[in-house]
C-alpha angles and dihedrals in degrees: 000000000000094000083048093056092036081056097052100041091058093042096050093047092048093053094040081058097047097048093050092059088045096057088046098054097039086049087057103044092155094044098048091037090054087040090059101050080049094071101041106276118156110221093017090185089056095050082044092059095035106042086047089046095051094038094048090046098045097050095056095040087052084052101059100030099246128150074346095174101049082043085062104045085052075062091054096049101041102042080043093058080046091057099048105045100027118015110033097069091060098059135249102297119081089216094080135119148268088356124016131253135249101252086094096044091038083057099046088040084057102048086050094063089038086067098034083060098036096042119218105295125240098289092079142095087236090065087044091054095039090243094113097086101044101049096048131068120040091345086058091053103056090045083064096046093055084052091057090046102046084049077065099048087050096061101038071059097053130000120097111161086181091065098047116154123208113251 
């Protein structure tokens, strides 16, 4: 019972997170767009629908413990598009300025795998539906992995700090 509630508190906290993310960047659709462009982002319109979709999906989905592993691997890739283009280059610590560091997204990319290996306990939709212990292990692994690949393939897409537009 105690590794079920464990499961569920950090699930729930890493969705809430990431939900939260999600309703703040599709609110601002011009400013994240522009930020985007900003940073280098081919088709800033497009990450800005996407990263607020899969924010937005992956947060609730975390919240309820549904399709848990595949939700965190949409963390991974996500926060791991966030390390490379925006937060690496300003050092470990998330005090710094003017952006901030990776300590914040390497936590949250850890706790993503965390879940992706541990599955989503047995206070989810996943374990009512006898998903949990598929999903999880070594399956859940290498879903987290793909999300950290296909966070690569993004950016090899995408991301060209050299062309960035003002926003």
């Amino acid at each position: 019972m105690s590794i079920d509630v464990g499961l569920l508190i950090i699930r729930v906290a890493v969705g809430l997170i990431l939900l939260a993310h999600g309703v703040k960047h599709a609110r601002g659709r011009e400013k994240t767009s522009n930020w985007f462009g900003s940073i280098g982002f081919r088709q800033p319109m497009l990450q800005w629908f996407l990263s607020s979709a899969t924010e937005i999906g992956v947060g609730v989905l975390l919240v309820v413990g549904a399709l848990t592993s595949l939700a965190a691997a949409g963390v991974i890739g996500i926060l791991t598009v966030a390390f490379f283009s925006v937060h690496r280059a300003a050092g470990f610590w998330v005090t710094a300025r003017p952006d901030e560091g990776w300590e914040y997204v390497f936590v949250l990319i850890a706790a993503a795998f965390a879940i992706a290996i541990a599955g989503p306990g047995d206070i989810s939709i996943d374990a009512e539906i006898g998903l949990a212990d598929i999903l999880d292990g070594w399956v859940g692994l290498a879903i987290g992995v793909f999300g950290f690949l296909g966070a690569l393939g993004q950016m090899m897409m995408f991301y060209r700090p050299d062309e960035a537009v003002d926003g």
